[in-house]
C-alpha positions in Angstrom: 18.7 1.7 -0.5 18.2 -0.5 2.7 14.3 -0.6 2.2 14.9 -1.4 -1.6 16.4 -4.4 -0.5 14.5 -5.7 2.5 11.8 -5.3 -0.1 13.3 -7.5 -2.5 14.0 -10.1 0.4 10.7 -9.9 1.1 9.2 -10.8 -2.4 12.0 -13.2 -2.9 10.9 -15.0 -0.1 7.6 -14.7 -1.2 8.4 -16.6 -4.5 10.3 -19.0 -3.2 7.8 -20.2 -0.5 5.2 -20.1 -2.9 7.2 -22.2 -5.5 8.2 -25.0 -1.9 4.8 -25.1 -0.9 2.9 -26.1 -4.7 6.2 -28.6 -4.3 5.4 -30.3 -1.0 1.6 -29.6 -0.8 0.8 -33.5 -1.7 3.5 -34.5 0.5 3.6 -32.7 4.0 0.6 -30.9 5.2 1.7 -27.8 7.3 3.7 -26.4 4.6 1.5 -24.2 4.1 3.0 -22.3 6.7 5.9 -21.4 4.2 3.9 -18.5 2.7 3.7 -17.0 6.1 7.3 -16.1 6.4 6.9 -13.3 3.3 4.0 -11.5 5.7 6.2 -11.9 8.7 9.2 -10.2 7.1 6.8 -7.8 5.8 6.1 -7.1 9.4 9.3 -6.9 11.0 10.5 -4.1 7.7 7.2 -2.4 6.5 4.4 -0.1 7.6 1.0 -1.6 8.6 -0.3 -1.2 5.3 2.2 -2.7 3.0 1.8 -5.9 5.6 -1.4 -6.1 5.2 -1.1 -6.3 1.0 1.8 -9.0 1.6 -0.4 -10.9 4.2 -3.3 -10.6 2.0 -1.5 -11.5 -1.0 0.0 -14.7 0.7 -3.7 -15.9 1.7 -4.4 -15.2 -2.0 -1.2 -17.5 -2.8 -2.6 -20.2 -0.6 -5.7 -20.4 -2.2 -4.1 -20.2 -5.8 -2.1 -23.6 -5.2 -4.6 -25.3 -3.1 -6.7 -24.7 -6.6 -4.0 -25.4 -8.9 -3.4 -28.6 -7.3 -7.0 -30.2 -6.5 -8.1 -29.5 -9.8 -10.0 -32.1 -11.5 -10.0 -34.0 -7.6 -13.1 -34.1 -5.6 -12.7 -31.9 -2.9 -15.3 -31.6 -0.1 -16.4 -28.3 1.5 -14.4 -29.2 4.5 -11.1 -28.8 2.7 -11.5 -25.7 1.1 -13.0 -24.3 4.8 -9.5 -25.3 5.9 -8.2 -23.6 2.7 -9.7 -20.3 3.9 -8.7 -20.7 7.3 -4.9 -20.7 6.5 -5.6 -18.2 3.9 -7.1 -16.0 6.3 -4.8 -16.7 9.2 -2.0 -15.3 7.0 -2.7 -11.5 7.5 -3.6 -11.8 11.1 -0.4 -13.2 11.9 1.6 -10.6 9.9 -0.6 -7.9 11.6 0.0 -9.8 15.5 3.8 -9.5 14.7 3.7 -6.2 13.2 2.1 -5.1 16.1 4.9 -6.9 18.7 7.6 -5.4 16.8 6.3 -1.7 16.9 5.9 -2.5 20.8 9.4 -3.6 21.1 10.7 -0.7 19.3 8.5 1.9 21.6 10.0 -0.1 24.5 13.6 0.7 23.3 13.3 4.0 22.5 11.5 4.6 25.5 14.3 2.7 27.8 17.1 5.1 25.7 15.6 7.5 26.7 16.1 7.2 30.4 
């Protein structure tokens, strides 16, 4: 029952930060780092896999509203380059912190066990 609900946290925080950043994305430029926080709860709750999908999914996100909102605008190869970049930093992040918190964990139960 626990995982069922850290799962829902972690698609409603997907949502959300997908619905805040197509809000501020012609206002402040670093929000896309909103649609990180859904692959970084992935992390700290799910297997490697299932962070992968949610980091993946997110980078997709980020592209989605970086289309959705420059439609019709010119837009020079520079700005989607930068589009990619956050798209793609989004799983590499989920999988740095997955990684730290299955090292943390094997620290504790190594520590409990002396």
């Amino acid at each position: 029952q626990l995982r069922g609900l850290r799962l829902a946290q972690v698609w409603l925080i997907f949502v959300s930060s997908v619905l805040l950043f197509y809000l501020l994305f012609p206002f402040y430029a670093p929000a896309w780092l909103l649609v990180a926080l859904p692959a970084v709860a992935a992390a700290l709750h799910q297997g490697r896999w299932q962070t992968l999908a949610t980091g993946l999914l997110s980078g997709l996100a980020v592209l989605g509203v970086y289309f959705l909102r420059l439609q019709g605008e010119f837009t020079s190869p520079q700005l989607w380059a930068q589009a990619v970049a956050h798209a793609a930093f989004i799983p590499v992040l989920s999988q740095f912190v997955h990684t730290l918190a299955q090292s943390a964990l094997q620290m504790r139960d190594m520590r409990s066990r002396l």
